[in-house]
GULO-870542 format. One record per residue (C-alpha): residue number from 1; z, x, y. Coordinates in nm, 3 decimals. Each point is the difference from the previous one (the first is absolute). Last residue first. Layout:
% GULO-870542
(NUM,(Z,X,Y))
...
***
This chain:
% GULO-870542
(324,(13.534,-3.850,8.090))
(323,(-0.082,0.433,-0.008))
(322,(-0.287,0.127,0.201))
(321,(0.190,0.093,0.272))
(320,(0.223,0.287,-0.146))
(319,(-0.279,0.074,-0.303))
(318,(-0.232,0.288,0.165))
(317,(0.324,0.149,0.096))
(316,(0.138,0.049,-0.353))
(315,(0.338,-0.121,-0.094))
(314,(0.228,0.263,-0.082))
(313,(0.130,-0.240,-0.330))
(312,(0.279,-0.083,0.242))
(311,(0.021,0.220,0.301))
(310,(0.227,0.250,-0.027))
(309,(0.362,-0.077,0.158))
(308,(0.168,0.009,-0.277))
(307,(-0.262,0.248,-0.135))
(306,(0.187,0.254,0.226))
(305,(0.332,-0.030,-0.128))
(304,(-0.069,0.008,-0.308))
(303,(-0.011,-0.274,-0.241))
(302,(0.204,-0.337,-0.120))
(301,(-0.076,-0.369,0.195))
(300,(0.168,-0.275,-0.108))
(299,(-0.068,-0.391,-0.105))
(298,(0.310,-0.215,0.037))
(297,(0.037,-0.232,-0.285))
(296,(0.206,-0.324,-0.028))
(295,(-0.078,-0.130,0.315))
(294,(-0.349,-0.196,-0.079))
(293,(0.029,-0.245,0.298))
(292,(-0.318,0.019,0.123))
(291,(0.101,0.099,0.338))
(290,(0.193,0.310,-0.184))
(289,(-0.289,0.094,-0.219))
(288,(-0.228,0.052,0.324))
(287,(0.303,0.198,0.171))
(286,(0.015,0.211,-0.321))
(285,(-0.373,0.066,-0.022))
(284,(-0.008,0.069,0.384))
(283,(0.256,0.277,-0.054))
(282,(-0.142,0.153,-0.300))
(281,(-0.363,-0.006,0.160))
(280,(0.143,0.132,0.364))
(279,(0.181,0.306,-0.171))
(278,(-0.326,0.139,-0.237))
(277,(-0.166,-0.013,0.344))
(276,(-0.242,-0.327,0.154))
(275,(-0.360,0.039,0.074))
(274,(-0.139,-0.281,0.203))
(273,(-0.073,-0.337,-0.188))
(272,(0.332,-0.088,0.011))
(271,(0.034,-0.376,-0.117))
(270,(-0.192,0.030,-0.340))
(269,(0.142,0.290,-0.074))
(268,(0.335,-0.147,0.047))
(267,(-0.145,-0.265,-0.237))
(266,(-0.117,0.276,-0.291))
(265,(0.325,0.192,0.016))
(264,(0.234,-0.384,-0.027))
(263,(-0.251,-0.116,-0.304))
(262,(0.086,0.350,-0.186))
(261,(0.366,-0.050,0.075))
(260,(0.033,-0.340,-0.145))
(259,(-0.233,0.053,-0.302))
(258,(-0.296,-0.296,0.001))
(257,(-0.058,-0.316,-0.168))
(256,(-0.279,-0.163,0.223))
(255,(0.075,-0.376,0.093))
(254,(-0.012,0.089,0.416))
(253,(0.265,0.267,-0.062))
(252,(0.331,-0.123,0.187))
(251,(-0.117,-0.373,-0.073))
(250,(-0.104,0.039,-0.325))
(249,(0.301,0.158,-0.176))
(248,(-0.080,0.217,-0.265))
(247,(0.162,0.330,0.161))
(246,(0.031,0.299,-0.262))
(245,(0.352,0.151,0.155))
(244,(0.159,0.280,0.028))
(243,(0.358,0.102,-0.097))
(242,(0.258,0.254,0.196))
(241,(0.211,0.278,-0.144))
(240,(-0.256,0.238,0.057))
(239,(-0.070,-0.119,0.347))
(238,(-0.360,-0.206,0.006))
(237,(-0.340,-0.036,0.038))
(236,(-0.063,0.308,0.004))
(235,(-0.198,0.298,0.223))
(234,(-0.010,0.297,-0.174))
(233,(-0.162,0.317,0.205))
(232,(-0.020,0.335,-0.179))
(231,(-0.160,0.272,0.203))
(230,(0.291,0.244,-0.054))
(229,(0.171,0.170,0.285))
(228,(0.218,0.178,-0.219))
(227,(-0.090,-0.031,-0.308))
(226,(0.227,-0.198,-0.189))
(225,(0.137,0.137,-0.325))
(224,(-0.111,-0.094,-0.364))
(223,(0.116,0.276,-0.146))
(222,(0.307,-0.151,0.001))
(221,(-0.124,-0.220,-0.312))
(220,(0.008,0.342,-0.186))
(219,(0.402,0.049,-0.083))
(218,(-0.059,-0.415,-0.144))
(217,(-0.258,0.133,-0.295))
(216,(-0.336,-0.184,0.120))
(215,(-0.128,-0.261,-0.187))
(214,(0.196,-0.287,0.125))
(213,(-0.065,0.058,0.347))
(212,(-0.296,0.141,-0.050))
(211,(-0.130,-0.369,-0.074))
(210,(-0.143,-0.055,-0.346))
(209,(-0.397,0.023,-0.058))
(208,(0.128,0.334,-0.250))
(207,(0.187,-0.234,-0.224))
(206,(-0.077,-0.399,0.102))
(205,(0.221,-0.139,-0.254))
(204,(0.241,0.241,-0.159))
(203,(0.014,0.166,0.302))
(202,(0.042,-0.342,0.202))
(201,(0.312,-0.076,-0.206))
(200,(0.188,0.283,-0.034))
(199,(-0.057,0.021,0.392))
(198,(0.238,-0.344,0.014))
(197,(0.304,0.145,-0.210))
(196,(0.136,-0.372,-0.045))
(195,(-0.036,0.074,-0.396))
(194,(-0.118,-0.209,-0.252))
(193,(-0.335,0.123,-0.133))
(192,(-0.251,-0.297,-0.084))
(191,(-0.221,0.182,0.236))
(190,(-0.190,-0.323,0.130))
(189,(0.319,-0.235,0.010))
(188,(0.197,0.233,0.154))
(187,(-0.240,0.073,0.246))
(186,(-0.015,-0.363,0.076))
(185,(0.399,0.000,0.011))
(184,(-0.013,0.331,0.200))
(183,(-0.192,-0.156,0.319))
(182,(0.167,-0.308,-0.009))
(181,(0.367,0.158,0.057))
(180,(-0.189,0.181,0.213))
(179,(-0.072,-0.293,0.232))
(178,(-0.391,-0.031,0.023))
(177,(-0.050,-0.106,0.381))
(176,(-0.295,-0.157,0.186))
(175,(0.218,-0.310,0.129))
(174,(-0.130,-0.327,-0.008))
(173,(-0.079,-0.234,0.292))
(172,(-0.110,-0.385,-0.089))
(171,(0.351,-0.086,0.103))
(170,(0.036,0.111,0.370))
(169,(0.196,0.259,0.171))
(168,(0.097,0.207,-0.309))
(167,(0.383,0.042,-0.006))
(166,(0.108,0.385,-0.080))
(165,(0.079,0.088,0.345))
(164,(0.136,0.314,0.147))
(163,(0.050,-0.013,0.389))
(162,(-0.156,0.348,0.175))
(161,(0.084,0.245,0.223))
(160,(-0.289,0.267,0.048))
(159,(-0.011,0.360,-0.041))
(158,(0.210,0.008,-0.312))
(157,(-0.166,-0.311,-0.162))
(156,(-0.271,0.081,0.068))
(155,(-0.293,0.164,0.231))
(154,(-0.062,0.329,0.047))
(153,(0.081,0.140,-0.308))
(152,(-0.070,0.347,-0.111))
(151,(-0.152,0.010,-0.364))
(150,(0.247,0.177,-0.295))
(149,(-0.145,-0.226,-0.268))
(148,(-0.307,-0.200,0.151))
(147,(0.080,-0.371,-0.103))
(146,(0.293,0.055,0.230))
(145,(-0.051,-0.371,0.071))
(144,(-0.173,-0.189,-0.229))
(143,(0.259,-0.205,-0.156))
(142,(-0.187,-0.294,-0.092))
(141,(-0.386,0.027,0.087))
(140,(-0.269,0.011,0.218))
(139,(-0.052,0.405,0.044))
(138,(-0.204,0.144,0.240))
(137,(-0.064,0.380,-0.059))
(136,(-0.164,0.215,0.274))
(135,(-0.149,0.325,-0.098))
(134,(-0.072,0.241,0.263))
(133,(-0.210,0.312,-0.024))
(132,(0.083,0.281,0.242))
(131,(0.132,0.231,-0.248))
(130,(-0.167,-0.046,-0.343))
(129,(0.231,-0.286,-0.189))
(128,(0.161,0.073,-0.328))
(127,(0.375,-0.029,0.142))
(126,(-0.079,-0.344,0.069))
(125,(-0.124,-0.069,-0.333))
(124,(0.281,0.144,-0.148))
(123,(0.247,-0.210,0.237))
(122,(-0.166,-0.291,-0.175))
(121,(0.044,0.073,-0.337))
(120,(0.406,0.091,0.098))
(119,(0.007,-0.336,0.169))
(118,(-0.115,-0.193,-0.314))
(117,(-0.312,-0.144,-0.237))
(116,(0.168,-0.240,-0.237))
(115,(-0.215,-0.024,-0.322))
(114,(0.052,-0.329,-0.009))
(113,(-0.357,-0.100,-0.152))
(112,(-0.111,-0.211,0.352))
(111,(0.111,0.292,0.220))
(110,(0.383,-0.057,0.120))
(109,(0.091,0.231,0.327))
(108,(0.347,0.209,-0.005))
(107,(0.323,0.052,0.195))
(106,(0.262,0.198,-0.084))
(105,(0.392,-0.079,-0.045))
(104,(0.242,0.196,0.076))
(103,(0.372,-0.068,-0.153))
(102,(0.029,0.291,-0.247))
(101,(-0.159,0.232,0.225))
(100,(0.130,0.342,-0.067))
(99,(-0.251,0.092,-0.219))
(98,(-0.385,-0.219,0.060))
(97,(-0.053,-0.223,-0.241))
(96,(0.028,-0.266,0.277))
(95,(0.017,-0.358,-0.174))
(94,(-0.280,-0.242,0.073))
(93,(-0.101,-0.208,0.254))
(92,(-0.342,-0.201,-0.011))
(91,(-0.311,-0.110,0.137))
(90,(-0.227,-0.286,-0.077))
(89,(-0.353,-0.022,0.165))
(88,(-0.237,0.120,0.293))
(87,(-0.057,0.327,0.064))
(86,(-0.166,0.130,0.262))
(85,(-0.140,0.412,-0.048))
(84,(-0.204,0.160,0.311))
(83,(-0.127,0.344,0.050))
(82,(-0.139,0.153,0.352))
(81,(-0.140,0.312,-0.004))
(80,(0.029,0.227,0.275))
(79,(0.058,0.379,-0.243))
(78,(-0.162,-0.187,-0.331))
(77,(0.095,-0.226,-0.268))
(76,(-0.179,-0.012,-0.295))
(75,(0.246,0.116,-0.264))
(74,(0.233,-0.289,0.202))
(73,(-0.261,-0.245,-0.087))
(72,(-0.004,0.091,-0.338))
(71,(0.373,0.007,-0.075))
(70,(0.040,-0.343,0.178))
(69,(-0.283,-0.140,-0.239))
(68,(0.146,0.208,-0.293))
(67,(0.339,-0.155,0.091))
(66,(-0.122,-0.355,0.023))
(65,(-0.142,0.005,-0.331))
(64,(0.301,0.210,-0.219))
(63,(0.241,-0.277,0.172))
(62,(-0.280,-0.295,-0.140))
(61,(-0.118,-0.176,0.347))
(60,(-0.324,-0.087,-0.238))
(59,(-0.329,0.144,0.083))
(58,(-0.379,-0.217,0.024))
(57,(0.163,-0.256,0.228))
(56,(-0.001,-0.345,-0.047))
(55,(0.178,0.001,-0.315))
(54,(0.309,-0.163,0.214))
(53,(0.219,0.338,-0.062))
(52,(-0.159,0.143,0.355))
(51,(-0.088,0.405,0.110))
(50,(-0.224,0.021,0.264))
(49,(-0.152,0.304,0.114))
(48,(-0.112,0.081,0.342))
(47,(-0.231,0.289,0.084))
(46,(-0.313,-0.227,-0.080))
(45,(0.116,-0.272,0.237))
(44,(-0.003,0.300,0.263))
(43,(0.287,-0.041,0.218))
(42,(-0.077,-0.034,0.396))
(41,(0.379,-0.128,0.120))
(40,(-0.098,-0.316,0.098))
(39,(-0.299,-0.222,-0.198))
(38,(0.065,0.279,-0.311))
(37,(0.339,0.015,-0.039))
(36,(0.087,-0.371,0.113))
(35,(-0.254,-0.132,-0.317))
(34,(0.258,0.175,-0.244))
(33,(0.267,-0.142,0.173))
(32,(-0.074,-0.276,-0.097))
(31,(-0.117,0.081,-0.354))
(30,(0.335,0.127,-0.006))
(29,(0.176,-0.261,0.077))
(28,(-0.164,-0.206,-0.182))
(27,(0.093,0.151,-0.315))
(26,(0.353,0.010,0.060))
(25,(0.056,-0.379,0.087))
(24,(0.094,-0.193,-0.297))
(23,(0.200,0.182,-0.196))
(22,(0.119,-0.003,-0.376))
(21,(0.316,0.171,-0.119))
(20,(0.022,-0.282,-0.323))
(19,(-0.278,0.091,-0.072))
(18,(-0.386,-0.182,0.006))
(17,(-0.191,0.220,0.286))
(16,(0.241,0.356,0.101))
(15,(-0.095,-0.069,0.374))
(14,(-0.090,0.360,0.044))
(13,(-0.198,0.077,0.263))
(12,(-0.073,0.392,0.097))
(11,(-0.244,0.173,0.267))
(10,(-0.078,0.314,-0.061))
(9,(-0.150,0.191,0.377))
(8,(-0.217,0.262,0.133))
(7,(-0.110,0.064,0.353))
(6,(-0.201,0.330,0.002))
(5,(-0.029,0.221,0.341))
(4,(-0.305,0.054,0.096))
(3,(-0.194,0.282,0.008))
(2,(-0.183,0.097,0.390))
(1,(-0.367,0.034,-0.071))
***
């Protein structure tokens, strides 16, 4: 018999429950789209792993957590293997520590500890992946775009002209963003150590569970190049300069607390029940946000060329009628 091809995902909600971050919407987004990977694009429910801060879940989104479930996955992966990672949470900006980049900032994803997981971590994971695997990331939060460092883009702010907006259509709407002013004044208050050096920080906190980016000497962050085609595909729910929101309004989400972008993914789903590319998602998601009048983030699409137009999640045949 023919083997198959494994479809392996980590799923992550992290509505940070009794802060003064918290979220409404993260965790159901990815039980949603938890039920979406197996009823359409053939997961296994015992090949998914689901990573919530609600107690629900046997894991906590910890940064050490979410990276050994991403690490293990990836250690799994196989030549025609497909890997998935959504996130749904805070994200944040924070300075480049890169040389030569004074003004840069980078983009990073905010487990429920703080132990920022960022574009360099991702990149690595990329970079790990057999030849022929793909690994699609989804990321639901602020400033998500470029979330994999050195990634192509297909869609953004380069590609596509764009109005900046800070204004949240609606008042129950929050944005999922940690400012880092925010970021190093909890730190701060953690460390006891006054400096605004952030990686001081997070190695005296989280030590070897920090991000490369701050445990790395700077001459060896280059390492981290692109490979070129790599099978890194990042779909997010916004530019890097944009916000996201966690919608609480009732009559855009029937009642259900939800994450702007994630809702917008599962409805054009909904709609299309025929395969639709990498492209066609990102598209449709920002047409769907647009009628809905959430115009202050502008999901975007960054990957090689060929994955642009790749069908999303390479949804199987035996699933392209089946799915409602």
């Amino acid at each position: 018999m023919e083997k198959q091809n494994k479809r392996l995902a980590v799923l992550v909600g992290c509505n940070y429950p009794n802060t003064r971050n918290e979220l409404h919407g993260c965790i159901n987004d990815v039980l949603t789209m938890r039920g979406t990977l197996v009823s359409r694009f053939g997961f296994d429910p015992n090949h998914i792993e689901l990573l919530t801060d609600d107690g629900s879940a046997s894991v906590l989104p910890t940064g050490a957590n979410i990276k050994k479930a991403l690490d293990a996955m990836v250690d799994l992966a196989e030549p025609g293997d497909v890997l998935y990672f959504h996130y749904s949470g805070h994200g944040t900006r924070i300075p480049s520590l890169k040389p030569g980049r004074p003004f840069r900032q980078d983009e990073a994803i905010v487990p429920c500890d703080f132990n920022l997981i960022t574009d360099v971590d991702f990149r690595q994971l990329v970079n790990r992946l057999p030849k022929g695997a793909s690994f699609t990331i989804l990321s639901d939060s602020c400033h998500s775009g470029g979330l994999i460092d050195k990634e192509r883009e297909q869609i953004g702010p380069s590609h596509v002209t764009t109005e900046i907006s800070d204004t949240l259509s609606g008042s129950c709407n929050k944005t999922k963003a940690i400012p880092f002013e925010s970021m190093l004044e909890h730190l701060t208050s953690l460390t006891g150590i006054s400096t605004s050096d952030i990686a001081t920080h997070f190695l005296e906190l989280f030590a070897a569970d920090a991000s490369l980016k701050f445990r790395l000497p700077l001459h060896d962050l280059n390492f981290f190049e692109s490979l070129k085609p790599d099978e890194g595909i990042l779909l997010s729910g916004c530019q890097a300069n944009e916000t996201s929101a966690d919608m609480m309004n009732p009559v855009m989400t029937g009642g259900k607390a939800c994450g702007a972008f994630s809702n917008a993914i599962e409805m054009v789903l909904r709609k299309h029940e025929a395969p639709l590319s990498n492209r066609e998602v990102v598209m449709l998601a920002r047409v769907f946000l647009k009628e809905q009048s959430i115009e202050q983030q502008h999901p975007c699409l960054y990957c090689n060329d060929e994955n642009a137009n790749a069908t999303f999640l390479y949804q199987p045949a035996a699933h392209q009628n089946s799915s409602s």
